[in-house]
C-alpha positions, 0 to 999 in steps of 0.5 A: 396732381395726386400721388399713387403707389404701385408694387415697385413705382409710384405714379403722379396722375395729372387730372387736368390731362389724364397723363401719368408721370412716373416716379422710380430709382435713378442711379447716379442722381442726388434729387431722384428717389433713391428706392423703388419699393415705397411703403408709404406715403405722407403728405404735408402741405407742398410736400410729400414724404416717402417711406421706402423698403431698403432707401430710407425717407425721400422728401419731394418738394411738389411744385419741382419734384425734387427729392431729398434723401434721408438714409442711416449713416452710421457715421452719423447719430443723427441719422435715421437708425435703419433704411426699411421705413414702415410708415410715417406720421406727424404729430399735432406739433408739426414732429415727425415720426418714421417707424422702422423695423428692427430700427425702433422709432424715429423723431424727426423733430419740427425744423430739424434735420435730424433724428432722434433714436427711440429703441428698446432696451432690455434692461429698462422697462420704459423704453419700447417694447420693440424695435419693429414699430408697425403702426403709430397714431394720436389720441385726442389727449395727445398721446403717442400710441406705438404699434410693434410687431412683435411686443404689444403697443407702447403709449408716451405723452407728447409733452413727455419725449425729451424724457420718455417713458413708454406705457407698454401693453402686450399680451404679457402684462396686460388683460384684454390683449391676445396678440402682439402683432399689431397690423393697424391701429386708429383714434375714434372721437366718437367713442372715445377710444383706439381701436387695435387691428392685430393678426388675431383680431380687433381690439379696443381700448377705451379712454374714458374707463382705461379698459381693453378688450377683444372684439368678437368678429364672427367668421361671415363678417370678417374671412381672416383675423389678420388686421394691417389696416385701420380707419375711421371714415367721414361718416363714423364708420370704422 
């Protein structure tokens, strides 16, 4: 079976018949989704993590299709700071992370049901740099690296989360980037860098000499300079 998100559902397309069985809002049920506008999808094993707009994060067991909800409480610190979940990622430990907006970041560490909250605060520069995470990756370093929409991209070592202090890049503090608004971003082994889809450009950051730069596209290879998406394919092509 293979999950599909389309505007306002998601669809489970069953190949062995070609049927479809769709996935959507149920209203008065504690196992059904609990937001029909889906952001995004992640798959880990028999289970499937969904990021929804106004809902929070649904986790479906696959074999049964039964849905668990994880939704901010505020009545409860360890819940997910904010319900617009933009995208999610699991790090190599099995953690996983939930980008939010205007929420900040969100681990959700292996084994437990529980988040813990990374927010931006004015009066400490090592936080993150804004609380509307939009794309999230990591290097081969095993580094975290955060996109927001709004102040740059924030990097911290995985070994380092229980006492996190964030390496900010924005336009403001650093040469090499024009844009805070970062769309996408994407770890490429074979150069040894990350590239960074903005909505004025492409940028990469090389590892090996710490640098960041600006990519020249000319206008006939690419119509708009607006990047919310990145990746690099089997063949190493960008």
């Amino acid at each position: 079976m293979k999950l599909l998100l389309l505007p306002c559902r998601a669809l489970i397309y069953n190949a062995s018949d070609d049927s479809f069985i769709r996935l959507s809002q149920s209203k008065g049920s504690a196992n059904g989704l609990n937001c029909n506008f889906i952001n995004f999808l992640l798959t880990d094993g028999n289970t499937i993590w969904i990021g929804t707009e106004i809902g929070g994060l649904n986790k479906m067991t696959k074999q049964n299709l039964i849905l668990q909800s994880y939704i901010h409480d505020k009545n409860d610190p360890g819940s997910l700071s904010d319900n617009p979940v933009n995208s999610i990622f699991e790090d190599i430990y099995g953690n996983l992370w939930v980008e939010n907006v205007e929420g900040g970041l969100n681990l959700k560490p292996k084994g437990s049901d529980t988040f813990i909250h990374f927010r931006h605060s004015v009066n400490d520069p090592h936080t993150l740099s804004h609380n509307s995470v939009s794309a999230i990756i990591e290097d081969n370093r095993h580094n975290l690296w955060v996109g927001t929409w709004g102040m740059g991209v924030n990097v911290i070592p995985l070994t380092a989360i229980n006492d996190p202090v964030f390496t900010r890049y924005t336009v403001e503090q650093s040469i090499g980037l024009n844009s805070n608004f970062i769309g996408s971003m994407c770890f490429d082994p074979v150069n040894n860098g990350v590239w960074i889809g903005t909505n004025q450009g492409l940028h990469f950051f090389d590892l090996t000499r710490g640098e960041l730069k600006q990519v020249p596209l000319s206008i006939d290879k690419l119509h708009n300079t607006t990047i919310v998406g990145l990746c690099i394919d089997p063949k190493s092509h960008l």
